[in-house]
N, C-alpha and C positions, 0 to 999 in steps of 0.2 A: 586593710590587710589583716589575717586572722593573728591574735595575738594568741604568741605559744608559751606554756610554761618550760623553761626546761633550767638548766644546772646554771647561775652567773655565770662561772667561769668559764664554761663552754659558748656562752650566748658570743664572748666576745672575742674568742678564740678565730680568726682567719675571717668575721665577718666584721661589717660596717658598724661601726657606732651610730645607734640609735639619732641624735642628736641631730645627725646632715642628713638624715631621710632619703639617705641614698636607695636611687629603685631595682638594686642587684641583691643577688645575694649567689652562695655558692651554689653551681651545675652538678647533675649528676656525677657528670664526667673529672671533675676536679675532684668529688667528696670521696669517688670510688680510690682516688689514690691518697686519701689519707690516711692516716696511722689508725688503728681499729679505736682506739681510744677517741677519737674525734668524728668518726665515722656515722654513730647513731644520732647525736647531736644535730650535729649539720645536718643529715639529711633532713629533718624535720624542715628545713628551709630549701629545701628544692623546688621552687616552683617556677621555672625555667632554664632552659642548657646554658647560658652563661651569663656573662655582662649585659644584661637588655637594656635598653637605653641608654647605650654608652657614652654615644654620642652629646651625651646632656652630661658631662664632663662635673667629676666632684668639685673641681672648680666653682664653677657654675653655684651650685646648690648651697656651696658655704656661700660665695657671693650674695646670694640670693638671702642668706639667714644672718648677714651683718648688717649691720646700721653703719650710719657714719661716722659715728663715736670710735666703731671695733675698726674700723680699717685706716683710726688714725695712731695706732698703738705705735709708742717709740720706740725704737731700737735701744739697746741698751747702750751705754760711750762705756762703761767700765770695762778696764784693761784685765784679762783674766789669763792666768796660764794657759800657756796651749796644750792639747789633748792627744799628745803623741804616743803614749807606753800603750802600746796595745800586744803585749809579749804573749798574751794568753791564747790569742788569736793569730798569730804570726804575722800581724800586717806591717809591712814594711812603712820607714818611714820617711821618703821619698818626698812626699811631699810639704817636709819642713820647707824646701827651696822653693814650693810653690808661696806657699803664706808670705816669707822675707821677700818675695819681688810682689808680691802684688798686694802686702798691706801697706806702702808706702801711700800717704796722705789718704790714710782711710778715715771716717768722720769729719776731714775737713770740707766744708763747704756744703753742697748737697748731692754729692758722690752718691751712687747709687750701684750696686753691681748685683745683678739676676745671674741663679745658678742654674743649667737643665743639667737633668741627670738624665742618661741616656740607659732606662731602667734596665730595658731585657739581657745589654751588656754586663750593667755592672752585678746583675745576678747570676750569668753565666759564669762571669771573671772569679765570683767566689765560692759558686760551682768547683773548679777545675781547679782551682789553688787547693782548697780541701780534698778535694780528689788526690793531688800531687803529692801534698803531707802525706795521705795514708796510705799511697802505696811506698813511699820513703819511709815509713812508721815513724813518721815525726807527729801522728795523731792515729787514735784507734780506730777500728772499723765500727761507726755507731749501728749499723744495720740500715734497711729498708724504712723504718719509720726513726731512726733518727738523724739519718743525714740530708733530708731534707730542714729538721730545726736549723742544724747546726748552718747550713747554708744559707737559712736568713739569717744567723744574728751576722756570720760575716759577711753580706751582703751590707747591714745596717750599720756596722761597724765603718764597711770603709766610705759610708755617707755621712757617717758622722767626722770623720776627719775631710771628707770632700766642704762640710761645713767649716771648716776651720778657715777656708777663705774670705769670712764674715759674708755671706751674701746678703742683701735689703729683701731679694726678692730668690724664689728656688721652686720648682717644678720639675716632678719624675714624669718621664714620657717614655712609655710603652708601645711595641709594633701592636697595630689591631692582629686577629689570627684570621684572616682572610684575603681575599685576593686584591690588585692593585689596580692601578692603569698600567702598571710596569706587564704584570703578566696579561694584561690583553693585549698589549703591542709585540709583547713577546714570550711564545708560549715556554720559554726555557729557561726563562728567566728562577734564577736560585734552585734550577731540579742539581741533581748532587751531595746537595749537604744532606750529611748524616741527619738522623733522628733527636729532633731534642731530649737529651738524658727527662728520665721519670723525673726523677729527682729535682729537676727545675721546673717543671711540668707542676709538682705538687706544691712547689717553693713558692711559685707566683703567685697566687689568691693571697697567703697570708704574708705576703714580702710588699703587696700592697695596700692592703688593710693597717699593716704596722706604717706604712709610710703617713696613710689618712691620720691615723691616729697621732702622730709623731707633730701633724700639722701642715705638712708636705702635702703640696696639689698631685694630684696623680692624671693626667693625660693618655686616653685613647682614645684615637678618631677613625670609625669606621672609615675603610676604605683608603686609609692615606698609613704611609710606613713613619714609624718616629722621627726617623733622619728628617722630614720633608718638614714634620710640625717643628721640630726643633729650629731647624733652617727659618723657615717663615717668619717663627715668632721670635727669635736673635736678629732678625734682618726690621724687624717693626723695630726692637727693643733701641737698636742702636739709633734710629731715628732721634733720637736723645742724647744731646752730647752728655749728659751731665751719666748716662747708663755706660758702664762695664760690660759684658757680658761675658761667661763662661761655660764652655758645653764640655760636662765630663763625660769622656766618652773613647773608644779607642779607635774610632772608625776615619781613616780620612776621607772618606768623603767632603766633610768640614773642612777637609782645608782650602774649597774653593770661595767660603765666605768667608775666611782670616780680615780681619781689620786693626785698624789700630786701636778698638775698642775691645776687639771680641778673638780670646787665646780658647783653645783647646789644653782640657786636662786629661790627658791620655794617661792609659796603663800600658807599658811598656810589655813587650811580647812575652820578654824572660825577665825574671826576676820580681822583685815586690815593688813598692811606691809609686806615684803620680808625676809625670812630666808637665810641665806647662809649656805650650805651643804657640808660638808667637809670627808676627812677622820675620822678626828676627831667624828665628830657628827655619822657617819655612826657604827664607832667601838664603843661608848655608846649607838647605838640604838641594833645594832644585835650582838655585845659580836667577836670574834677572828674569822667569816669567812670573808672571803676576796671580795670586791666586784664583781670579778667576780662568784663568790660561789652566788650572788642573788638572779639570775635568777632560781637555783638548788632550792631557799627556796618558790617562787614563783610559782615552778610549781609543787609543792608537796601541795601548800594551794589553787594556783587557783587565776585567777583574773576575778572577777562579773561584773568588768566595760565592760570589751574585751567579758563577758559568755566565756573563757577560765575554763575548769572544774580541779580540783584539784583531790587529793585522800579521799574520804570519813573519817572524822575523824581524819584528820592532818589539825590542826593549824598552826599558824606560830611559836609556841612555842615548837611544836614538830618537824616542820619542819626545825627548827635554830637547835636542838638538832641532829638531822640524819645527817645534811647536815654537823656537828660539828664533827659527828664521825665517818661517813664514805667519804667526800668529796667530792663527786657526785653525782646524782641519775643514772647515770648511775653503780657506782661504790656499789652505794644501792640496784639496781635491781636482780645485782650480787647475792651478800649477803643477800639478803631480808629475810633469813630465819633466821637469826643470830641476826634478830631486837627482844629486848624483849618481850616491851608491842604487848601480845598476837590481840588484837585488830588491832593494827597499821601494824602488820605482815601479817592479813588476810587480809587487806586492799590490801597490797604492794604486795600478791600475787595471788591478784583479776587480777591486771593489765595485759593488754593486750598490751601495746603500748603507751596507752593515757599519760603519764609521760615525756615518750619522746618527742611525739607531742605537749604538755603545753611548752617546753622547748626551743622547737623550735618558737613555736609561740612568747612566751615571748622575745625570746634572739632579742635584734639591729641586721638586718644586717647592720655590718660596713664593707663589703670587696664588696660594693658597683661597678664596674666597672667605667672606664673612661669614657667609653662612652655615661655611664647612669649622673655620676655625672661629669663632665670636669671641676668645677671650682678650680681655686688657690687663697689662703688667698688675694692675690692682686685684684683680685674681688671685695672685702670687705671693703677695706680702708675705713675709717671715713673720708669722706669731703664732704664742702657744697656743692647742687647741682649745675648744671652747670648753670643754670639762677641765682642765687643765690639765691634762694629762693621762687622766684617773684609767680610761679605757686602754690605754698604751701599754700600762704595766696592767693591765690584766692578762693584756694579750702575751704578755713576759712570763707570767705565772702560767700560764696555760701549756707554756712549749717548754717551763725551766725542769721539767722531768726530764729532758734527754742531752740536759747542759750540764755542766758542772756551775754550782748556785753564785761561786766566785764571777763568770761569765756575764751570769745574766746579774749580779750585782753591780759590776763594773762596768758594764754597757746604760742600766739604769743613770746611775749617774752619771755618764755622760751628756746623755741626753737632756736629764735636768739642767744640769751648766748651760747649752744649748739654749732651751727655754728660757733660760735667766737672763740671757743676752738679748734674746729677742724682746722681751717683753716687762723684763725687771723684776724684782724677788718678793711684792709685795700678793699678789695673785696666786704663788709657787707656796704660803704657808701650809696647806696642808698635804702638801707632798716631801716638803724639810721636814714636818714632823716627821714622818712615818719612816723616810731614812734614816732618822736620826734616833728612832724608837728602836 
């Protein structure tokens, strides 16, 4: 590849560290909505429309550049304050209640719990919070080039408290931006939704290069939506009693893989903080079916987000009642004529197929193939990156013009604490320096 001269801080500004030999670099189409300040820069690295070879997953590529020495890095056992004040940011703190239930016998034995961060969400969710501040004028209007900064550091802020549930193992997983097997089976599938804001649009390249850099695998798999990899690879993970797993994320979809292994950490609609989503909580929301019975209640109601269409006249109240006492909808389609309410009968034998097709569309694929998905939890291990850091806060120095310096000081160290856990404080000397200088 041609080697370019251009400015450090700009080299590491929203691209790939050197180091993982990653084979992307930023598209024209992303460089065109950066801020004029990063605009010349980057493009000198334009030499494809986007992610090429995505499918060969950074995963991958660190895997590929460790020995068996690096991928036996310990985890840190020291007990450290948790990382809650984040007043600067507004992010609520919610999910203290997460940590107190599920740090219970953590280090003991050889417990294990893998975090997925369900990326495109949680950049949206700190999209729309910031948006909400400044039309409240609980934050100012930074303009066109900087409220995309501002939206990754609060994007990376509420991963770094989604860390606080000590994970061994954590993976950000991204929709690919193309079509599915969803929209071949069905051409209507998600038309509707608004236009993704610019702003997230410009957010994403450097919301995942800070993740690379941070140490964080990053996941897109052509042709398959994040839901499905996420699904797959929680459903391999739990194959191991001794594995946790935790998908943050706000979609229930998830809730038809609930296990007694594997909570969802949701963001609640209104307001700030992190839910944890259990069995428990799932059997007080929907009463005795089982999660995988969900999907059966979802595609008798429909989902407006996906335009995924339901059956006329079934709520979710009738649709928990059917799916209660016949067990399927395939098992209802059957029987459809045995269903009382006269109404919901005519409905059910209006159907021509579309119930089945809701179902399929709704349902995770998790029997994903190897070829499509190849990675193993060892992929994932929590450890600092291999510079130690060093590209991470560049990438901090490059956007801290449109922060306030307290921000992006406050978030640095967190992150180092982070690092310290994972990997222990003897590697971290000359990053202590430098904070400490």
């Amino acid at each position: 590849m041609m080697s370019l001269q251009i400015p450090t801080l700009w080299h590491w500004a929203c691209s790939i560290p050197k180091h993982w030999n990653a084979p992307f670099v930023l598209g024209k189409r992303a460089i065109s909505m950066m801020p004029r300040m990063l605009q010349k820069p980057l493009g000198l690295f334009h030499l494809t429309k986007r992610w090429w070879l995505v499918s060969l997953s950074v995963a991958q590529f660190q895997a590929s550049s460790l020995g068996d020495d690096d991928r036996k890095y310990a985890i840190a056992k020291e007990q450290q304050q948790l990382l809650m004040d984040d007043k600067l940011l507004g992010l609520g703190s919610g999910i203290r209640n997460v940590i107190s239930r599920n740090r219970s016998g953590e280090g003991e034995g050889e417990e294990q719990r893998m975090l997925f961060l369900d990326g495109n969400a949680i950049l949206s969710r700190a999209y729309f919070k910031i948006m909400a501040r400044v039309a409240h004028g609980g934050l100012r209007d930074m303009g066109s080039e900087g409220d995309w900064v501002v939206t990754v550091f609060r994007a990376l802020s509420m991963i770094l408290h989604l860390l606080e549930v000590r994970p061994t193992h954590v993976a950000a997983v991204f929709d690919y931006e193309g079509l599915t097997f969803r929209h071949e089976i069905f051409r209507g599938y998600k038309q509707g939704r608004p236009p993704i804001p610019d702003t997230i649009r410009q957010s994403l390249e450097c919301f995942k290069s800070a993740l690379l850099a941070m140490g964080i695998s990053v996941l897109e798999v052509p042709g398959v939506e994040a839901d499905d990899v996420i699904g797959a690879l929680s459903l391999r993970a739990v194959k191991d009693p001794r594995m946790k797993v935790r998908i943050a994320s706000p979609d229930k979809d998830f809730f038809q893989i609930l296990s007694t292994q594997l909570r969802i950490l949701r963001f609640p609609s209104k307001g700030s903080g992190i839910v944890s989503f259990g069995l428990e909580e799932f059997a007080q929301r929907f009463g005795s079916i089982q999660p995988t019975q969900f999907v059966d209640v979802i595609a008798l109601t429909g989902d407006k987000v996906d335009n995924i269409p339901g059956v006329a006249g079934i709520g979710e109240k009738t649709a928990l009642k059917l799916v209660q006492e016949f067990g399927s909808v395939e098992n209802l389609l059957e029987r459809r004529s045995e269903v009382v309410l006269k109404r919901v009968r005519e409905s059910l034998m209006l159907d021509d197929g579309g119930i089945l097709l809701s179902k399929r569309l709704l349902s995770l694929k998790v029997d994903l193939p190897a070829h499509i998905l190849p990675h193993t939890l060892d992929n994932f291990v929590c450890q600092i990156p291999k510079d130690q850091g060093e590209n991470f806060m560049k990438l901090l120095q490059a956007m801290e013009r449109y922060v306030d310096s307290s921000i992006s000081q406050d978030l640095e160290k967190k992150v180092h604490k982070i690092w310290k856990r994972w990997q222990g404080p003897k590697s971290l000397a000359p990053i202590i320096e430098r904070l400490e200088s």
